[in-house]
C-alpha positions in Angstrom: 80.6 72.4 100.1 79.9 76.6 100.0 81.3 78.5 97.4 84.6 79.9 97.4 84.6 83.3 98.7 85.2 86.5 96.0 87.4 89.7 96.8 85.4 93.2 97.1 87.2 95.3 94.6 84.6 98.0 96.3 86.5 97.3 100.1 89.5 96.7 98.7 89.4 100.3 97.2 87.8 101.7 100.7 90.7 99.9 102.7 93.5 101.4 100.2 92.0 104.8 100.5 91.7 105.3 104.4 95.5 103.1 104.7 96.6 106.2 102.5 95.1 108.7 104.8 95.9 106.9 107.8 99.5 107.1 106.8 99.5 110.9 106.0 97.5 111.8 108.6 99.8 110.5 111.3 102.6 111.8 109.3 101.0 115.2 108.9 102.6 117.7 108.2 105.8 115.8 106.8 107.9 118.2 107.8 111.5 118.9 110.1 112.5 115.2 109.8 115.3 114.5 111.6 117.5 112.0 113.7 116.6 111.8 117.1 120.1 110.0 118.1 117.6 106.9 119.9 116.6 103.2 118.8 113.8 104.0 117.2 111.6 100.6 118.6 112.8 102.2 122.3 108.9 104.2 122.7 107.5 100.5 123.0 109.1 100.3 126.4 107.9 103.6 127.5 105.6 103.5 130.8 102.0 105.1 130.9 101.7 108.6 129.6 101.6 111.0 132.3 98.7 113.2 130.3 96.5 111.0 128.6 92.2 111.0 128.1 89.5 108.6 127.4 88.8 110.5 124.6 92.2 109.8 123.0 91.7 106.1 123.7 88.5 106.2 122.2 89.8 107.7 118.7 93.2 105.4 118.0 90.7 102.6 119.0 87.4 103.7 116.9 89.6 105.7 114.4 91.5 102.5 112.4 88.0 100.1 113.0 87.1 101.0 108.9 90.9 100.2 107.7 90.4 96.9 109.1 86.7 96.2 108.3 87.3 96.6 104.9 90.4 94.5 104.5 88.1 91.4 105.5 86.3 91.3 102.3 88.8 92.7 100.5 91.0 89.8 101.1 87.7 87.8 100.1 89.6 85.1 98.3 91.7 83.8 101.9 89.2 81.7 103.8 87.4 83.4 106.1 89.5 82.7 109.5 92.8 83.9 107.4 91.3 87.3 106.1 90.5 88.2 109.8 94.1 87.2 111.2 95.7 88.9 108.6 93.6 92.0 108.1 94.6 92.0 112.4 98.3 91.6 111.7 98.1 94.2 108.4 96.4 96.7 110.6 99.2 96.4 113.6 102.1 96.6 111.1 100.2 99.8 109.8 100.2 101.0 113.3 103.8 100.1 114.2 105.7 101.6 111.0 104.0 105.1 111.7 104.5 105.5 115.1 108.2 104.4 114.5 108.4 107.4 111.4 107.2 109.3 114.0 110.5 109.0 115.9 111.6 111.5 113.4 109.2 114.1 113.7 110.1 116.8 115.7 106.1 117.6 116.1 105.3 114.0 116.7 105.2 111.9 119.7 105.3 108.0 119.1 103.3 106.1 121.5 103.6 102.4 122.5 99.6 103.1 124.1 99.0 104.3 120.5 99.9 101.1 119.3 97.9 98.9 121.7 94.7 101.1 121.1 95.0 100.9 117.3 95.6 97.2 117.2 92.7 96.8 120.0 90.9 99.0 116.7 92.3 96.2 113.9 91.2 93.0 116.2 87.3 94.8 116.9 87.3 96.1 113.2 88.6 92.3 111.8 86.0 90.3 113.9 83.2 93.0 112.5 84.4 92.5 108.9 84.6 88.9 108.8 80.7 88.8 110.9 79.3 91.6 108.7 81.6 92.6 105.8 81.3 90.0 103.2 77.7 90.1 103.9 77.7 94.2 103.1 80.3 93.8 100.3 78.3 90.5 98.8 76.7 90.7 95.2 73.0 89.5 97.3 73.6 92.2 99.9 71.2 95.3 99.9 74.1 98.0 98.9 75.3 96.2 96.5 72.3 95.1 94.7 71.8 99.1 94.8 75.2 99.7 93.4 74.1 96.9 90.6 71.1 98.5 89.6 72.2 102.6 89.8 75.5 103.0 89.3 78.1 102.2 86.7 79.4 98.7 86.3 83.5 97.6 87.4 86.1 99.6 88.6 84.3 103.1 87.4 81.4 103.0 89.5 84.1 101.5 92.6 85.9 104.9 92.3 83.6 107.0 91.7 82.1 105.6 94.8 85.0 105.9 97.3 85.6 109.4 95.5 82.0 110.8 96.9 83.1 109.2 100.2 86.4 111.4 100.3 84.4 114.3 99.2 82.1 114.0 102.4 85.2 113.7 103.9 86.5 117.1 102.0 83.6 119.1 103.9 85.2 118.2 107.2 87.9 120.9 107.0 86.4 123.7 109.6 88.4 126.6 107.4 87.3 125.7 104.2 84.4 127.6 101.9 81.7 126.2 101.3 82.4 122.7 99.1 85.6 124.1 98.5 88.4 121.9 97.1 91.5 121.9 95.5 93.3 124.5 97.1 97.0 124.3 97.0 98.2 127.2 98.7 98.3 125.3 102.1 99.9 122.6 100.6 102.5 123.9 98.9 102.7 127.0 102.0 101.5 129.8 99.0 101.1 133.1 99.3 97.5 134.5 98.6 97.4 136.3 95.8 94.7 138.8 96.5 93.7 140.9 99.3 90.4 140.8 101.2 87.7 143.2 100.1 84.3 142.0 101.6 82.3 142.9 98.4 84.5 140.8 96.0 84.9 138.0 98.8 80.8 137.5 98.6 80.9 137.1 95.1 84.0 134.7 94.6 82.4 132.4 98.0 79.6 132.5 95.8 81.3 131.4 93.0 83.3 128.7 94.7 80.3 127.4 96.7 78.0 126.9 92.6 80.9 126.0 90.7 81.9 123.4 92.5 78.1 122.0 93.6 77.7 121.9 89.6 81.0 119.6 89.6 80.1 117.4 92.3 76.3 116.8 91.4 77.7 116.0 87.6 80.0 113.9 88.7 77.6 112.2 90.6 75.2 112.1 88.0 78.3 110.5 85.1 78.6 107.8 87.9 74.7 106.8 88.1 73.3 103.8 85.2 69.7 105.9 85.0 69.0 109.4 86.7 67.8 109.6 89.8 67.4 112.8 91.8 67.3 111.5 95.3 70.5 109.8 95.5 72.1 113.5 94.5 69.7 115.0 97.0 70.8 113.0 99.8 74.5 113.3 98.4 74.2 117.1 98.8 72.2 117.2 102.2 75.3 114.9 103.4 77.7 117.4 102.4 75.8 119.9 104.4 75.5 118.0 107.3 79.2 117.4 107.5 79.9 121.1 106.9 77.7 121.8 110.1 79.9 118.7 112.0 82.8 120.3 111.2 81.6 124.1 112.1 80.1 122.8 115.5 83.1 120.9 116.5 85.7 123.2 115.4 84.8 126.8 115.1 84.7 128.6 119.0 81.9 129.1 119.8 80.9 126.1 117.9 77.9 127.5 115.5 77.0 124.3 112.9 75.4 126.9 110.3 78.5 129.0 110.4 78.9 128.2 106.5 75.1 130.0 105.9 77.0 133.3 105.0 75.9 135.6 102.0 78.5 134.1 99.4 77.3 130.7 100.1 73.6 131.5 100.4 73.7 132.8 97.0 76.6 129.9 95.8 73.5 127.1 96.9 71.0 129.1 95.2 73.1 129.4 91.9 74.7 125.9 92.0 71.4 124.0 92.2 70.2 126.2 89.6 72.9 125.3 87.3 72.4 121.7 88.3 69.1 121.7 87.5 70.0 122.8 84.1 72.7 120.4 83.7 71.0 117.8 83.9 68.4 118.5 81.5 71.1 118.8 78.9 72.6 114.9 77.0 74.3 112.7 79.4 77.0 112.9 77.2 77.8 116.0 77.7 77.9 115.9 81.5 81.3 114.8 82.1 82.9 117.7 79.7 80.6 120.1 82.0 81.8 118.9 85.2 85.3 118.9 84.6 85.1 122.7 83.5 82.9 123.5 86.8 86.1 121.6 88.7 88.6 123.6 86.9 86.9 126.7 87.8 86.2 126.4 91.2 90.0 125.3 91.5 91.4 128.2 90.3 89.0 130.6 91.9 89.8 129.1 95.2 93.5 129.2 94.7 92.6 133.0 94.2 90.7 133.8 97.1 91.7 135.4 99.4 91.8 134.2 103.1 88.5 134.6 105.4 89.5 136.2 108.4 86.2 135.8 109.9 86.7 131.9 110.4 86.8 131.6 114.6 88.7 128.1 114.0 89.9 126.9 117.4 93.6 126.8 116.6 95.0 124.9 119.9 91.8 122.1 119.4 93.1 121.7 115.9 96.9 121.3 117.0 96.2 118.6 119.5 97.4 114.9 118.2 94.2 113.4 117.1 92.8 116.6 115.8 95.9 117.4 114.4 95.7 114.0 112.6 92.4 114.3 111.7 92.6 118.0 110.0 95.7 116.8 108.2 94.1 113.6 106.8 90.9 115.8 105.5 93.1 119.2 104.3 94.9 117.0 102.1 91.9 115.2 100.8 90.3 118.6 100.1 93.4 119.5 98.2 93.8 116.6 95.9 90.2 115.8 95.7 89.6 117.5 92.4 92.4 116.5 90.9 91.5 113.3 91.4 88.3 113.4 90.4 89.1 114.9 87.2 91.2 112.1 86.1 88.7 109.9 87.4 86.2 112.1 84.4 88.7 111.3 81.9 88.4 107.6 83.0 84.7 107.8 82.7 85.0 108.9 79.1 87.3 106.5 77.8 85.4 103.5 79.1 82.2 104.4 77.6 81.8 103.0 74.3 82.3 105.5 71.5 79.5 106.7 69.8 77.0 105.8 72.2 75.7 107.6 75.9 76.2 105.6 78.9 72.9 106.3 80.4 
């Protein structure tokens, strides 16, 4: 008889995540709700879109694949059969209930194809997840022997993980600075409080772009049993790499090292320098530093003022999937170091007292 199957508290923290972004990203931007005066299930009779692409197929069927992967092995403790029918039925409910909000959006248009692709996403994703995710989620599988042996045991090293995820995710915001994060203004709809002067915009980039490379590679680092510097290498070369994605696909022209500006030049330079040096100090001492390096590249880029030098491609960006997709990451870079300083605080009061962590 084979043993009973375990839960991932690793996918089941994954799935929760990307359900929450799902939802706000096909929500985004929450605003001008009203009542449209029609039933609200009467878009599932709606005949075939007069203007619709392959491309938009593509994403609402490759774009909810992960929510529905991950639920597999999250729901590790139904056999295997039941985790994949209901990780199918969870994923079309999830579909359903936002395209039916949508009804009272004036900027959004629920779509009955939206549905079909997105469930077509949860089935493919489900059948994936119960073939390959308890194998990628299980204690004998590669990643997680890796997550044994490097980083931080129970739910603290499961958040901290899923919290470098989202920051990868963070870099995918074409208007950003350079790792920026935090940045409230478009949230909120803020004013910005100073006015551009190129000299002073250079230094505060600069700024930005080491402050909040300190706070990432420390936080990193708090995560992580015994120090390694590949795993942060790779973290930050990531970063990069999305930051040229995002540049590529959403600046016109598309120019991947648009982010290679003077500010951020130096901000690399200064960041890895301070790094360096962070990490040469106690371990228990990194968390306090990384919180400060979050709180200061928070406020600084509340501060700064905007970049008008950013050729974003405005009508890409408002499209539905794009739109959907630059909501889901602006709010994730907003949030992101708010989050992760909690997640600091949770660090600390799970270590035992007295004694480092690493």
């Amino acid at each position: 008889m084979p043993p009973p199957r375990r839960s991932s508290p690793l996918a089941a923290y994954f799935a929760a995540a990307i359900g929450v972004l799902i939802v706000y990203a096909c929500l985004h931007p929450f605003s001008g709700w009203r009542d449209p005066g029609l039933p609200v299930f009467e878009f599932l009779q709606a005949p075939w879109p007069r203007y619709y692409t392959w491309v938009d197929l593509t994403v609402n069927v490759i774009g909810i694949v992960p929510f529905s992967f991950a639920l597999v092995p999250a729901l590790g403790r139904l056999p295997r059969g039941w985790a994949v029918f209901v990780a199918m039925l969870l994923t079309c409910l999830l579909s359903l209930s936002v395209e039916t909000l949508q009804n009272f959006l004036p900027s959004r248009v629920p779509s009955n194809v939206d549905v079909g692709c997105n469930t077509l996403g949860g089935v493919l994703g489900a059948l994936a997840g119960g073939r390959w995710g308890s194998r990628l989620f299980d204690p004998r599988s590669g990643l997680t022997r890796w997550r044994q042996r490097r980083i931080v045991p129970g739910h603290p090293g499961e958040i901290g993980l899923v919290l470098m995820g989202l920051w990868l995710l963070t870099l995918l915001t074409p208007e950003n600075l350079l790792f920026a994060t935090g940045d409230l203004r478009r949230l909120f709809d803020l004013p910005t409080p100073l006015q551009f002067n190129p000299a002073r915009f250079v230094k505060v980039e600069a700024a930005i772009t080491a402050s909040q490379l300190l706070a990432v590679g420390l936080t990193a680092r708090c995560m992580m049993r015994e120090f390694s510097p590949w795993p942060l290498a790779l973290l930050i070369l990531l970063g990069l790499g999305a930051k040229s994605l995002a540049a590529a696909a959403f600046f016109s022209p598309g120019d991947p090292l648009h982010w290679v500006t003077p500010g951020g030049q130096i901000g690399l330079a200064a960041g890895a320098a301070l790094l360096g040096t962070g990490l040469l100090l106690p371990a228990r001492s990194h968390a306090m530093l990384a919180g400060m390096a979050l709180l200061v590249g928070t406020a600084l880029v509340n501060l700064a003022p905007e970049n008008p030098f950013l050729p974003s491609d405005t009508a890409l960006i408002s499209q539905g999937n794009f739109l959907n997709f630059h909501g889901l990451t602006q709010l994730t870079a907003s949030l992101w170091p708010f989050a992760t300083f909690a997640y600091l605080g949770l660090l600390g009061a799970s270590s035992p007292r007295g004694s480092p962590r690493h």
